[in-house]
TORVOTOR-192918 format. One record per residue (C-alpha): residue in three letters; x, y, z. Coordinates in steps of 0.001 Angstrom, whole numbers, padded with zeros to 6 digits, always signed. Example, Ala and Ser with C-alpha at 12.3 -4.5 7.8 and 13.67 -1.06 7.14 Angstrom:
2
ALA+012300-004500+007800SER+013670-001060+007140
//
This chain:
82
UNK+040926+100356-025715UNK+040276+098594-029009UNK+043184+097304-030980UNK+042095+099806-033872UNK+042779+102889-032342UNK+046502+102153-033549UNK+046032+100730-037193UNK+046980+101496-040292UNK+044552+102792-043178UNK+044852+099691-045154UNK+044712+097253-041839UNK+040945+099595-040994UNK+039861+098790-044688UNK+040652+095321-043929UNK+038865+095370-041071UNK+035734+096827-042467UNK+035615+094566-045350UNK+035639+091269-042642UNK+033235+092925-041007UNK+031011+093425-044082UNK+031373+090161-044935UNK+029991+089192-041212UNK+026851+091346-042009UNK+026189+089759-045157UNK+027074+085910-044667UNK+026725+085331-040947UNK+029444+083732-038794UNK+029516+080891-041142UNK+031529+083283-043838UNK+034731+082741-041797UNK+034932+079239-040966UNK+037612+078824-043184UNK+038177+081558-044989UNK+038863+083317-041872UNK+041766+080223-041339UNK+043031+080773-044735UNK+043121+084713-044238UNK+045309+084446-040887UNK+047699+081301-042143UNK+048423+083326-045316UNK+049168+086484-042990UNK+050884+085169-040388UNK+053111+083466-043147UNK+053675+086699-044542UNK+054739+088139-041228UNK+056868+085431-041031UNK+058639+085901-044108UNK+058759+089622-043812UNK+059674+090054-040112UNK+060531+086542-039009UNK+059220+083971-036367UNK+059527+086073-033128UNK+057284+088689-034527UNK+055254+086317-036128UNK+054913+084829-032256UNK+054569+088490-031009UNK+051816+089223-033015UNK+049607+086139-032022UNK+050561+086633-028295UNK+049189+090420-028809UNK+045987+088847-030636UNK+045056+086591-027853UNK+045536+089288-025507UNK+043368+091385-027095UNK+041011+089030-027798UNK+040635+087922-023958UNK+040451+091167-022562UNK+039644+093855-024933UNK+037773+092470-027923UNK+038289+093949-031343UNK+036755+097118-032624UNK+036537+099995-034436UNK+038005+103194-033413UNK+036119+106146-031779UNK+033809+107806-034307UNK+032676+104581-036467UNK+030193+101715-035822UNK+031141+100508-032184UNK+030849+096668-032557UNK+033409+094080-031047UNK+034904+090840-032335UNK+035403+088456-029670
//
């Protein structure tokens, strides 16, 4: 099951605008924004909810990365992110 099927509005118009982005500019558009993107959100997490969900979080997104990939929920455009 794709990590979508659980998100947020706002985290599936994130999702779609990266994804955008990937269409238009390639896999070179996220060399380092992409880096940028997750420092300044995992330092938000950090701030907000602290280190150990900060930690949770990244555990959960290598998970899902090795096993499930990232998509979009049932219904849309059925590409994944590995």
């Amino acid at each position: 099951m794709p990590v979508t099927d659980k998100l947020p509005p706002f985290a599936l118009q994130v999702l779609k605008t990266l994804m955008q982005t990937y269409d238009r500019r390639g896999p070179s558009a996220f060399d380092e924004d992409a880096t940028k993107v997750f420092f300044a959100i995992g330092s938000i997490i950090a701030e907000v909810c602290g280190r150990e969900r900060m930690y949770d979080v990244m555990n959960a997104l290598d998970q899902t990365v090795q096993t499930d990939g990232i998509g979009l929920p049932e219904g849309n455009r059925s590409r994944s992110i590995n």
